[in-house]
C-alpha positions as CSV (number, residue, x, y, z in Angstrom):
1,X,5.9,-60.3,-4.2
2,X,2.6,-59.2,-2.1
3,X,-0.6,-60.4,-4.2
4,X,-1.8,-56.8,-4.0
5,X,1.5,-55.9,-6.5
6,X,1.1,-59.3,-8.7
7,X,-2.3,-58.0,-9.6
8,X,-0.9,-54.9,-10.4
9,X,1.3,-56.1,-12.5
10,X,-1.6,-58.2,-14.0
11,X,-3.8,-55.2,-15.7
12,X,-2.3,-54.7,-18.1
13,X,-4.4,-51.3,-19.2
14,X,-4.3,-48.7,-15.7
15,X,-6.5,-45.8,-16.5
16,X,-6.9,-46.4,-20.2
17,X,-10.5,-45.7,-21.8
18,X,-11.7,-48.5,-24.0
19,X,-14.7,-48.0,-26.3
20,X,-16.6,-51.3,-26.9
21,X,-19.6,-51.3,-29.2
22,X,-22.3,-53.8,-28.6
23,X,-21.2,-54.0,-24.9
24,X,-24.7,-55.0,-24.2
25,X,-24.2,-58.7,-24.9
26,X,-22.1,-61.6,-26.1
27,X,-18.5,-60.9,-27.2
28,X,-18.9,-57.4,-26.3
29,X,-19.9,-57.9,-22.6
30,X,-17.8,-60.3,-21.9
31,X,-15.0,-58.2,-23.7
32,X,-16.2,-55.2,-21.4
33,X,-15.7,-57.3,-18.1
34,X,-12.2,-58.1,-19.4
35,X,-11.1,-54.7,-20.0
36,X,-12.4,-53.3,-17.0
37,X,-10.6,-55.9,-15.1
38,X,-7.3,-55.4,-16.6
39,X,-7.6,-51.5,-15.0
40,X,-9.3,-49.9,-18.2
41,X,-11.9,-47.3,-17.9
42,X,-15.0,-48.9,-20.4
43,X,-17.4,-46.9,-22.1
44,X,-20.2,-49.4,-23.1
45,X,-22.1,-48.5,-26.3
46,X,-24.7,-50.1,-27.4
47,X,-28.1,-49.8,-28.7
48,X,-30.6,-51.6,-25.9
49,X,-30.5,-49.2,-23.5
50,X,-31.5,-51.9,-20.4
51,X,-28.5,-54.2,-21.5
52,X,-25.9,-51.1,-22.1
53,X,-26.6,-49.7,-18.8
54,X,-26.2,-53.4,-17.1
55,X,-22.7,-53.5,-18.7
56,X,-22.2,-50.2,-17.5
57,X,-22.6,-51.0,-14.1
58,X,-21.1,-54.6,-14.0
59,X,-17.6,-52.6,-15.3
60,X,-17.4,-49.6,-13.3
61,X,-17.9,-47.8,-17.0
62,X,-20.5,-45.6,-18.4
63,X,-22.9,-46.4,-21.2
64,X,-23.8,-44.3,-24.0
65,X,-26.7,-45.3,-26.3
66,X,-25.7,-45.6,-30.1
67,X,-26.7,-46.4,-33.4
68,X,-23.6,-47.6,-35.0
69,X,-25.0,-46.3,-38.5
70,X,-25.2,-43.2,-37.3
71,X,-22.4,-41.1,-37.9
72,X,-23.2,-38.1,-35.7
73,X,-24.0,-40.9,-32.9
74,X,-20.3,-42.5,-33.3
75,X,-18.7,-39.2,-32.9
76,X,-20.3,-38.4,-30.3
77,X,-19.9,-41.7,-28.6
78,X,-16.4,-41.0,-28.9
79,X,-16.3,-37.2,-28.3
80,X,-18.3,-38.5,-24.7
81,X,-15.4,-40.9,-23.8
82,X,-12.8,-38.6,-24.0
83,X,-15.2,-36.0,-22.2
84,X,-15.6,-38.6,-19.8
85,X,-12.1,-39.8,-19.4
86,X,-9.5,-37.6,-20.8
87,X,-8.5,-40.1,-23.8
88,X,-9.7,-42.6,-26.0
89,X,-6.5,-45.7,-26.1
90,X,-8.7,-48.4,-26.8
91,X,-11.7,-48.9,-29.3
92,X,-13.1,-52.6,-29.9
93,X,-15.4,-52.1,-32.7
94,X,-17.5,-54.9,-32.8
95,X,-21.4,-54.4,-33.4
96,X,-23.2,-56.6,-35.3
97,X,-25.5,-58.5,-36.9
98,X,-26.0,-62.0,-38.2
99,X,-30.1,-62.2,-39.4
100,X,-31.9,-65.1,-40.9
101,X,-33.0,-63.2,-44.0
102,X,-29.1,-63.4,-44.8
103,X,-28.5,-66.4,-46.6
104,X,-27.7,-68.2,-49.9
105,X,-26.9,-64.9,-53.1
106,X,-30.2,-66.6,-54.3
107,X,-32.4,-65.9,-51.8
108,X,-30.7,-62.6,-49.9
109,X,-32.9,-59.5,-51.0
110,X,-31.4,-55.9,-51.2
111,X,-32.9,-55.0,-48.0
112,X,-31.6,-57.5,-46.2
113,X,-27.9,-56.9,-48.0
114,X,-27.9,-53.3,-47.2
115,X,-29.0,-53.8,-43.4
116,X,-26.0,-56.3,-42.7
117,X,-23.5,-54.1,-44.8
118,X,-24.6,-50.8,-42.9
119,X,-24.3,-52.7,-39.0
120,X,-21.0,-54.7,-39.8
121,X,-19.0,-52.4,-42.3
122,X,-19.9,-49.1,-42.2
123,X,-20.4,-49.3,-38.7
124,X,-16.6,-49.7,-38.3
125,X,-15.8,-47.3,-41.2
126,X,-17.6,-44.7,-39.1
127,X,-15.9,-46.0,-35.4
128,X,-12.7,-45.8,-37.0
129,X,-13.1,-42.3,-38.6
130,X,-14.0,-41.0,-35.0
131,X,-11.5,-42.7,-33.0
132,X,-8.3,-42.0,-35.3
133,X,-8.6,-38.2,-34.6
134,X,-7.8,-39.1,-30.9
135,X,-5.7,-41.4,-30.9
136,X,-3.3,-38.8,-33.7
137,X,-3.1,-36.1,-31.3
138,X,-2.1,-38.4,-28.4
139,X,0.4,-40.6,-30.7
140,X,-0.8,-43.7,-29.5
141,X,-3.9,-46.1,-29.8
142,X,-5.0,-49.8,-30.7
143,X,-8.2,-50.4,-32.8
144,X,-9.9,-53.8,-32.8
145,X,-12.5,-54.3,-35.1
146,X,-14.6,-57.7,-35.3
147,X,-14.3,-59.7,-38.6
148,X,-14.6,-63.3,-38.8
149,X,-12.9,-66.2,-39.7
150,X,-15.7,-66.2,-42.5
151,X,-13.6,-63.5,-43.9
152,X,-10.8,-66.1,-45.0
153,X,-12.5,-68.9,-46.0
154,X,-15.7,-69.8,-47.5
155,X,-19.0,-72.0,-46.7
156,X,-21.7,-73.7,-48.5
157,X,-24.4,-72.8,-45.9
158,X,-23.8,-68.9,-46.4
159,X,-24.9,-65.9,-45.1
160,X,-23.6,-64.0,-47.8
161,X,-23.9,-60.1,-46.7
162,X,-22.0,-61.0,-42.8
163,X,-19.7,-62.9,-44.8
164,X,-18.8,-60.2,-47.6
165,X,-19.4,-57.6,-44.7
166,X,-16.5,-59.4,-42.9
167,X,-14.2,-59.6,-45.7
168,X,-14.5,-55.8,-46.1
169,X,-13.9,-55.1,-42.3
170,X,-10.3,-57.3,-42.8
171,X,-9.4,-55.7,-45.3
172,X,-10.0,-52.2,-43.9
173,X,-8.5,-52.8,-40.5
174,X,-5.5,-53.8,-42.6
175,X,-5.0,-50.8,-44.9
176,X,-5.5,-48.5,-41.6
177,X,-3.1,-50.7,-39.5
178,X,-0.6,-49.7,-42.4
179,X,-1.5,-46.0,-42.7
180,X,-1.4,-45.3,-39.1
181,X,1.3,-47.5,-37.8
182,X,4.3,-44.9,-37.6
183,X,2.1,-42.5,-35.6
184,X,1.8,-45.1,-32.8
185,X,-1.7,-46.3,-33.5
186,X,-2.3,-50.4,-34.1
187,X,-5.3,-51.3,-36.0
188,X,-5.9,-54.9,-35.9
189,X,-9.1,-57.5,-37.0
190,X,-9.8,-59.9,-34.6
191,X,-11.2,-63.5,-36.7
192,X,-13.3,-65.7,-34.4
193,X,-14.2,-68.8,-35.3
194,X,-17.9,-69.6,-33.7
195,X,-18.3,-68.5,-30.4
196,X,-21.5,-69.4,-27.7
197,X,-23.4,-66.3,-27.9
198,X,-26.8,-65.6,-27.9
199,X,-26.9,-65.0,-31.4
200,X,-25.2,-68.0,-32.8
201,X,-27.3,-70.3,-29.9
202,X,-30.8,-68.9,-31.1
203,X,-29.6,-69.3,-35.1
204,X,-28.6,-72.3,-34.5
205,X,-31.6,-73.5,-32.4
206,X,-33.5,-72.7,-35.4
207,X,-31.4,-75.0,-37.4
208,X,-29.6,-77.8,-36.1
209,X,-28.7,-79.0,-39.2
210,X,-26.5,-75.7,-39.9
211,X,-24.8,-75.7,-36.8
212,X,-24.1,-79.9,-36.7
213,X,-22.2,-79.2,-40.0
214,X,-20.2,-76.2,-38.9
215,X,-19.1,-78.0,-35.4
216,X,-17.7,-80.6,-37.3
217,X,-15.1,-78.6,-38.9
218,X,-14.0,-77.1,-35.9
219,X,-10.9,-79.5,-34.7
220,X,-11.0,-78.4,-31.4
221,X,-14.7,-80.1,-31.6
222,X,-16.5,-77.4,-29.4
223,X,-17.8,-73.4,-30.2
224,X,-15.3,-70.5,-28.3
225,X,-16.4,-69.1,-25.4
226,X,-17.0,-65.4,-25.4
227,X,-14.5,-64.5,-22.5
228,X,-12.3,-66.7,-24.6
229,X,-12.2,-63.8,-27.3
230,X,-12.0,-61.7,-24.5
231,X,-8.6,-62.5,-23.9
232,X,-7.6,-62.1,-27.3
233,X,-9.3,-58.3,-27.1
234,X,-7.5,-58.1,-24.2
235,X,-3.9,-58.9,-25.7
236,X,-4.9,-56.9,-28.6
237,X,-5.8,-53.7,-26.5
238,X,-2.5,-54.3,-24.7
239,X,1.2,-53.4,-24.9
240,X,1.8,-56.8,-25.3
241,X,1.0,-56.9,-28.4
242,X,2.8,-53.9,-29.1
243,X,4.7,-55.3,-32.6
244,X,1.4,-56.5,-34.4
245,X,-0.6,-54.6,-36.8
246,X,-2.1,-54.9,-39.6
247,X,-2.8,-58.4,-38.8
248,X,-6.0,-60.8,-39.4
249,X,-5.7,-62.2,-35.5
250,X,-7.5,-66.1,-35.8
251,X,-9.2,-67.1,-32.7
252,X,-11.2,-70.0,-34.8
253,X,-10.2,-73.3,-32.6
254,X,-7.9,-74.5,-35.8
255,X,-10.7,-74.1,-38.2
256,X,-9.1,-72.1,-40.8
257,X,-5.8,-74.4,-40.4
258,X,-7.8,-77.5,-40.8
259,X,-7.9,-79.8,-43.8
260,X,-9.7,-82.4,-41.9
261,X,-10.5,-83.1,-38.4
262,X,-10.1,-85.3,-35.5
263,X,-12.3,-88.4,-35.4
C-alpha cells in the first residue's frame, strides 16, 4: 500500500460539506481543521468576522458570518453551504457561551438566563430546523450538537443557565436522533468534560479556586484538549459511527464514571 492510498483511505469524509458553528475558535476551530483534513468541504460560521475568515482559510472552507439567534441568519447559513457545495452531510452545532454573570439560581438575573438559553439552545433548535430539510431530501446526514457533560450530572459551583441550556440540547438531539433515524439522518450530542479553550482558561484565570475544584474530579487529572474532541466530531460526522444515534457521546476523561479519583 502506497502512502498516497493509506491517506486515502484515512479521510474518512471525501467531498462531504460540514457546517461548524463557532469555527472561529476553541472546539470549533480545531473541529474545522479536523474535518477538513479528513477530505470534508467546511463552511465556518461564526460571528467574529476576523476569526471566521482565519478558519476559513486554514481549512480550505468558506466562512459565512452568523448570529446563531437568528433564524433567517441560520437558514441562510445553510441555504449558502449547499449553494456553495451541492449538499449539507455534516452539521456540528456547537456555538456557545459560558458568561460570568451565569452563576448560582441566586444570583443569575433574567437577562443573563435568557442570553445563555438563546446562544446554547435555541441556537441548535434553529441549526437543526435548517439542516433537517437537507439532509431529508438527500436520505442521509449526521447532526452533532454540543452539550456537556454538565448535562448528566450536577455541580455545586454552578452556572445554572449553560448547565440547564445543556440539558435541553441532550435531550433534543435525542428526540431528533429518534425521529429521523429511519430516513438516514444520525443526530447525536457530543458531552465534553472540560476542555483547554480560551473560554474555560480566561474563566478560570479569573478564579482559581473554581477551576482547582473541578480538576480534581477529573480522573484523568488534566482538561481535554480541543483537537481531542475533534476526533470524537470527527467519528461522529463519519460512517464509522454509522449505528449510533440518539446517543449522549461522553468525552469527559472519566468524570461522569467517577465516584472518586486517583490520588
Amino acid at each position: 500500500m502506497t502512502a498516497q492510498t493509506e491517506d486515502v483511505i484515512c479521510r474518512r469524509l471525501p467531498g462531504r460539506t460540514a457546517v461548524v458553528t463557532g469555527a472561529g475558535s476553541g472546539i470549533g476551530l480545531a473541529t474545522a481543521r479536523r474535518l477538513a483534513s479528513e477530505g470534508a468541504n467546511v463552511v465556518c460560521a461564526d460571528i467574529d468576522p476576523a476569526a471566521g475568515e482565519t478558519a476559513a482559510a486554514q481549512t480550505g472552507g468558506s466562512y459565512v458570518r452568523v448570529d446563531v439567534t437568528d433564524a433567517e441568519q441560520v437558514e441562510a447559513l445553510f441555504r449558502t453551504a449547499y449553494d456553495t457545495y451541492g449538499s449539507v452531510d455534516i452539521a456540528f452545532n456547537n456555538a456557545g457561551i459560558s458568561p460570568p454573570d451565569d452563576d448560582s439560581i441566586l444570583t443569575t438575573g433574567i437577562d443573563a438566563w435568557r442570553r445563555v438559553q438563546e446562544v446554547n439552545l435555541t441556537s441548535v433548535y434553529l441549526c437543526c430546523k435548517a439542516a433537517l430539510p437537507y439532509m431529508q431530501r438527500q436520505g442521509k446526514g449526521s447532526i452533532i450538537n454540543t452539550a456537556s457533560f454538565v448535562a448528566v450530572m450536577g455541580a455545586a459551583t454552578s452556572q445554572i443557565s449553560y448547565t440547564a441550556s445543556k440539558g435541553g440540547v441532550l435531550s433534543m438531539s435525542r428526540e431528533l436522533g429518534v425521529q429521523f433515524a429511519r430516513e438516514g439522518i444520525r443526530v447525536n450530542a457530543l458531552c465534553p468534560g472540560p476542555v483547554n479553550t480560551p473560554l474555560l482558561r480566561e474563566l478560570f484565570a479569573k478564579d482559581p479556586e473554581r477551576a482547582a475544584r473541578r480538576l480534581v474530579h477529573i480522573p484523568l487529572g488534566r482538561f481535554a484538549e480541543a483537537d481531542e474532541i475533534a476526533a470524537a466530531v470527527a467519528f461522529l460526522a463519519s460512517d464509522d459511527s454509522s449505528f449510533i444515534t440518539g446517543a449522549e457521546f461522553l468525552v469527559d476523561g472519566g468524570i461522569a464514571g467517577a465516584y472518586v479519583t486517583p490520588l
